[in-house]
KOLKOLNU-479235 format. One record per residue (C-alpha): residue in three letters; x, y, z. Coordinates in steps of 0.05 Angstrom, whole numbers, padded with zeros to 5 digits, always signed. Each point is the difference from the previous one (the first is absolute). Layout:
BEGIN
ALAXYZ ...
//
This chain:
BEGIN
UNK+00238+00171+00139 UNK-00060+00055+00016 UNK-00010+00035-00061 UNK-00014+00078+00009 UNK-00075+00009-00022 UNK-00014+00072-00032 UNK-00046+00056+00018 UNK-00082-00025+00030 UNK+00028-00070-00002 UNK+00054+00009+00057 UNK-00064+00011+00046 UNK-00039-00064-00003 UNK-00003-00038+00056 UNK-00021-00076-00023 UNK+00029-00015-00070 UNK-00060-00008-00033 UNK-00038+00031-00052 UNK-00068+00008-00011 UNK-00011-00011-00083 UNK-00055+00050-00041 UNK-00066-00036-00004 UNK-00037+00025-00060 UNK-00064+00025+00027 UNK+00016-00032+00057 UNK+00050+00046+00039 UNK-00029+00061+00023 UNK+00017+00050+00068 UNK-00027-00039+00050 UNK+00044-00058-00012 UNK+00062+00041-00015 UNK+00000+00033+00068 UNK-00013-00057+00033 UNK+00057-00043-00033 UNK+00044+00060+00011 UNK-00016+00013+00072 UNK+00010-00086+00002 UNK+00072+00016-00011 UNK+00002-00020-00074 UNK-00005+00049-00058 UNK-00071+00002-00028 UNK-00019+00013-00076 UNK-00049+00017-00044 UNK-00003+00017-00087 UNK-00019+00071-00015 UNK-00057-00028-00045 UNK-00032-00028+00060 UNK-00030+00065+00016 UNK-00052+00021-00054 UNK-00012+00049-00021 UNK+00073+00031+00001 UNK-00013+00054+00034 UNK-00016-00053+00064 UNK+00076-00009+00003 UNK+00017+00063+00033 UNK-00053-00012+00051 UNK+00028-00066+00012 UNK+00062+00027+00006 UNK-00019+00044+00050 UNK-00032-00057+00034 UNK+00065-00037+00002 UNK+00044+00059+00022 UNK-00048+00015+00062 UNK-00014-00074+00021 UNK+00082-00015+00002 UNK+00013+00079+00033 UNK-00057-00025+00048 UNK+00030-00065+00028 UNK+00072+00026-00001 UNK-00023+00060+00049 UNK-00033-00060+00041 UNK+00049-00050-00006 UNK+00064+00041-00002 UNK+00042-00063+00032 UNK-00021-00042-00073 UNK-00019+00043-00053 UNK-00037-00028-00066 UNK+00044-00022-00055 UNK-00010+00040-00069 UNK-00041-00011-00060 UNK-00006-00014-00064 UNK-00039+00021-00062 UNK+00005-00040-00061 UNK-00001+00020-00065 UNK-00014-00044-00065 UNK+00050+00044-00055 UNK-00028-00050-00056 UNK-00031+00048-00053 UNK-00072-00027+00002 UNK+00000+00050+00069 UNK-00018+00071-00017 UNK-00002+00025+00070 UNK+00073-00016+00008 UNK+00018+00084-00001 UNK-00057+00017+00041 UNK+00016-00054+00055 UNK+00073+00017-00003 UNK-00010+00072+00011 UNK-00051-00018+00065 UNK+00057-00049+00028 UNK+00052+00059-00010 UNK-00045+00050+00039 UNK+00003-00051+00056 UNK+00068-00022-00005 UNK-00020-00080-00002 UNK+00051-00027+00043 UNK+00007-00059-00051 UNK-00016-00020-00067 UNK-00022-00062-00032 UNK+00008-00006-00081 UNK-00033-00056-00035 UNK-00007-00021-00071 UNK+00061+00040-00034 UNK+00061+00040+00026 UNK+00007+00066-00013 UNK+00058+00052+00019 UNK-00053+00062-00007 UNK-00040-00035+00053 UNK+00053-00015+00050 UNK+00038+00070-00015 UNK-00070+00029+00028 UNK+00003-00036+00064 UNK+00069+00009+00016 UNK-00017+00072-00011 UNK-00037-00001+00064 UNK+00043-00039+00033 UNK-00039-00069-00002 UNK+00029-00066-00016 UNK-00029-00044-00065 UNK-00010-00081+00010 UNK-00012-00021-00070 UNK-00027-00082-00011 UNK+00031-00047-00049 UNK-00016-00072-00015 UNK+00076-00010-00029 UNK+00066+00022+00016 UNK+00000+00027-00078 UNK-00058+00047+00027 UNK+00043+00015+00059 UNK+00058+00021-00032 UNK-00034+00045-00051 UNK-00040+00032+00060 UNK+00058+00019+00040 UNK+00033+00030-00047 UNK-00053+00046-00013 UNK+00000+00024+00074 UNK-00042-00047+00038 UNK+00023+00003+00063 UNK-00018-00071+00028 UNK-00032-00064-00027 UNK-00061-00044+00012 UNK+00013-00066-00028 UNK-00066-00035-00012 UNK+00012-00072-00004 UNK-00041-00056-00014 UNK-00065-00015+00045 UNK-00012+00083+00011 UNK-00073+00025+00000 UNK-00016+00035-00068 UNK+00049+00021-00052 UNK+00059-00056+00017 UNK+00049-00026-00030 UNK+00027-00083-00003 UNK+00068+00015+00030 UNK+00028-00049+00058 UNK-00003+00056+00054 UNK+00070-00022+00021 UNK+00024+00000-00076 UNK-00026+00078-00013 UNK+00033+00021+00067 UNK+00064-00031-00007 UNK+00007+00025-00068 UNK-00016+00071+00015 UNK+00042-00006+00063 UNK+00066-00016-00049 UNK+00001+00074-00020 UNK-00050+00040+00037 UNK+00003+00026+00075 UNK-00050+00039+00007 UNK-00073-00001+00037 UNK-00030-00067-00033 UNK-00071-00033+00027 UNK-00018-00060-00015 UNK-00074-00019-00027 UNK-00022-00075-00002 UNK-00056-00042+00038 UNK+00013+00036+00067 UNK-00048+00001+00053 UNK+00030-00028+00068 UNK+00067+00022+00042 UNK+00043-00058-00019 UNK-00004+00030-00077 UNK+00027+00063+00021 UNK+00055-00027+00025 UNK+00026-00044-00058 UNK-00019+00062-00039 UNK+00060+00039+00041 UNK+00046-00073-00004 UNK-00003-00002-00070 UNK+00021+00068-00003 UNK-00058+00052-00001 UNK-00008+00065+00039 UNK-00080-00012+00003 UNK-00058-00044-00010 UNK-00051+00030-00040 UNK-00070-00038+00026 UNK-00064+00022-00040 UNK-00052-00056+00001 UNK+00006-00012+00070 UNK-00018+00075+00016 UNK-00064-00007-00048 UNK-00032-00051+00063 UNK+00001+00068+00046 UNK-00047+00044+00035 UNK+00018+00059-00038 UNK+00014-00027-00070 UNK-00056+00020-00048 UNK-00023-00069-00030 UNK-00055-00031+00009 UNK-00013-00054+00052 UNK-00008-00048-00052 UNK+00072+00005-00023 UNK+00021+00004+00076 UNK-00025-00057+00009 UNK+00024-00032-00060 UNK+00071+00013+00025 UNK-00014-00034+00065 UNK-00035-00056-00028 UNK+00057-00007-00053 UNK+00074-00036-00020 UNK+00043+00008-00053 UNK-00038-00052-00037 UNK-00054+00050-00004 UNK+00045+00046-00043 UNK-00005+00005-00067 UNK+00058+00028-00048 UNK-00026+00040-00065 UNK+00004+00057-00043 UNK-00081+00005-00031 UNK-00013+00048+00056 UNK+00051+00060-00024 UNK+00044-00028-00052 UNK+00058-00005+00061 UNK+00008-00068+00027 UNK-00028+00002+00082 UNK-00024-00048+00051 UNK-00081-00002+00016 UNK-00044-00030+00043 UNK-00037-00061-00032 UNK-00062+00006+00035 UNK-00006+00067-00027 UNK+00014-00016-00073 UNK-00051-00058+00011 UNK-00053+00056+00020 UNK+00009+00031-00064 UNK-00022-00054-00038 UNK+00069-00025-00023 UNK+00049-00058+00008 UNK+00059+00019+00038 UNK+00032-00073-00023 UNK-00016+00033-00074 UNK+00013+00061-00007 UNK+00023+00025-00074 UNK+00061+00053-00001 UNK-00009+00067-00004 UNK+00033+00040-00068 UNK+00043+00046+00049 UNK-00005+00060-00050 UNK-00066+00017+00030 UNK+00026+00009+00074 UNK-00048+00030+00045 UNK+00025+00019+00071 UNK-00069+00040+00012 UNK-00044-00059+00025 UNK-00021-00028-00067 UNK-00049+00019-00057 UNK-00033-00066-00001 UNK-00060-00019+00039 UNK+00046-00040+00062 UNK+00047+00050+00011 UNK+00075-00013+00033 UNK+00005+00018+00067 UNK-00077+00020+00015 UNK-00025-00071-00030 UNK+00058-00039-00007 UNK+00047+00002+00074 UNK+00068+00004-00001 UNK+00042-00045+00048 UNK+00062-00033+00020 UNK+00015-00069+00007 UNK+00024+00007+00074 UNK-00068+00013+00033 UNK-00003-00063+00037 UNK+00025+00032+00063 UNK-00055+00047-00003 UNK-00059-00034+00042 UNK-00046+00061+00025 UNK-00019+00067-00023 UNK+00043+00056+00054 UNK+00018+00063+00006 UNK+00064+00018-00041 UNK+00042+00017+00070 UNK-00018-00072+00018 UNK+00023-00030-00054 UNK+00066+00035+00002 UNK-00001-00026+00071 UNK-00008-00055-00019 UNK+00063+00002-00054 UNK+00038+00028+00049 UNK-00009-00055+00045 UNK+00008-00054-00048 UNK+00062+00032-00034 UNK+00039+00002+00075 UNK-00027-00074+00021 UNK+00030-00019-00071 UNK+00068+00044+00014 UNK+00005-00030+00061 UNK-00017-00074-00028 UNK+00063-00002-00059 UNK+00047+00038+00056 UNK-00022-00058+00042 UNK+00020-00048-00065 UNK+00060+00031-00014 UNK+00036+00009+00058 UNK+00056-00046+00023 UNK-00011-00065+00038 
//
């Protein structure tokens, strides 16, 4: 059965999402992942100072407005701003009231649930995706208004969880029927299909997006993605105090052991970028497990060409399996 998807997310073409990448994600990507067909994010704290967000904003609104008046027979799919509601982030107000002025389309909440939050962007009509690890998170954020889930399984790029992506899905799926994407060593077409067979409205694809054009990383960490598999992922908390997947070869150039690595005490979170002298996200590069399928750096629209292509060969591949004799 089709389930009816609410407000921006009835209008995306390809059932993908493109995750937040801390410092990462910036305009230039998100249009171009939205003008792809696929909705394209970025996290308010990405543009620094905060007063950059309302430019970017603007930059955002234009760029879609543009390609929509040039491409009126397929429009760009909306966008999304995430927000991190954990209380080490004192821009939270200020960012909130920049994505009200705008009317964000779509809402990502990370680290916490909260019903003021989600009130707000309801308020101007936009719809709330909040990510979980747990289907005890996922309860507790839907019934504080979240109006969709991300469930971010084992193997995802950054802050992930150890849940069997199947496992977290079917759970959720047992009381919840609402917009759920599905976050998990994704980077080729054939995942976002079993991402919509196990039960998922979405696939929600970060790292492989980092290896584009347009992201903001370095080429070093490009490349790093293209060189890379999952056994170059490493799984630890010393970064923020919030378990994640890393890049070895970057935890190697900061002097350190990724085999080794001591735990972090997690009441010292830090979602900034880090105090110490390697810092999370700048220094130390967040990734998925499912970058194997990524084997050059491209332009984001040819990677979702690419993931469109490989998700329709796969379609047609299991209809091909299934069908009768």
């Amino acid at each position: 059965m089709t389930r009816t998807l609410p407000g921006a997310l009835a209008r995306v073409p390809l059932p993908i999402i493109g995750a937040p990448l801390f410092i990462i994600s910036n305009p230039k990507l998100v249009i171009a992942q939205c003008c792809a067909g696929v909705v394209g994010s970025m996290p308010a704290l990405n543009a620094r100072p905060a007063a950059q967000l309302d430019e970017w904003l603007h930059e955002v609104t234009e760029g879609l407005a543009a390609w929509d008046r040039a491409h009126p027979e397929r429009p760009a799919a909306p966008y999304a701003i995430n927000q991190i509601v954990h209380k080490s982030n004192d821009r939270l107000e200020h960012d909130m009231e920049v994505c009200s002025r705008w009317k964000v389309p779509i809402v990502i909440t990370s680290l916490g649930a909260r019903e003021d939050v989600n009130q707000a962007v309801h308020a101007w009509g936009g719809v709330v995706l909040h990510d979980i690890i747990n289907n005890a998170h996922a309860q507790k954020a839907v019934a504080k208004g979240a109006d969709g889930l991300i469930a971010v399984a084992a193997g995802a790029g950054g802050h992930a969880g150890t849940k069997s992506p199947f496992a977290l899905v079917a759970e959720i799926r047992e009381w919840f029927e609402g917009p759920l994407a599905l976050s998990g060593a994704m980077a080729g077409g054939d995942a976002v299909l079993a991402a919509l067979a196990c039960g998922a409205d979405f696939a929600y694809i970060g790292s492989a997006f980092i290896a584009t054009h347009e992201a903001r990383a370095s080429d070093a960490y490009k490349n790093a993605i293209v060189d890379g598999t999952s056994d170059d992922i490493v799984y630890s908390s010393l970064f923020t105090g919030v378990h994640g997947n890393y890049l070895k070869p970057s935890v190697r150039n900061a002097g350190l052991d990724p085999d080794n690595l001591p735990e972090s005490d997690p009441s010292k979170m830090s979602f900034g970028g880090g105090d110490g002298a390697k810092k999370a996200w700048k220094d130390i590069w967040g990734c998925g497990q499912g970058i194997a399928p990524v084997k050059a750096v491209v332009g984001a629209g040819e990677l979702v060409a690419r993931l469109e292509r490989e998700m329709r060969a796969a379609q047609d591949r299991v209809n091909a399996r299934l069908s009768p004799a």
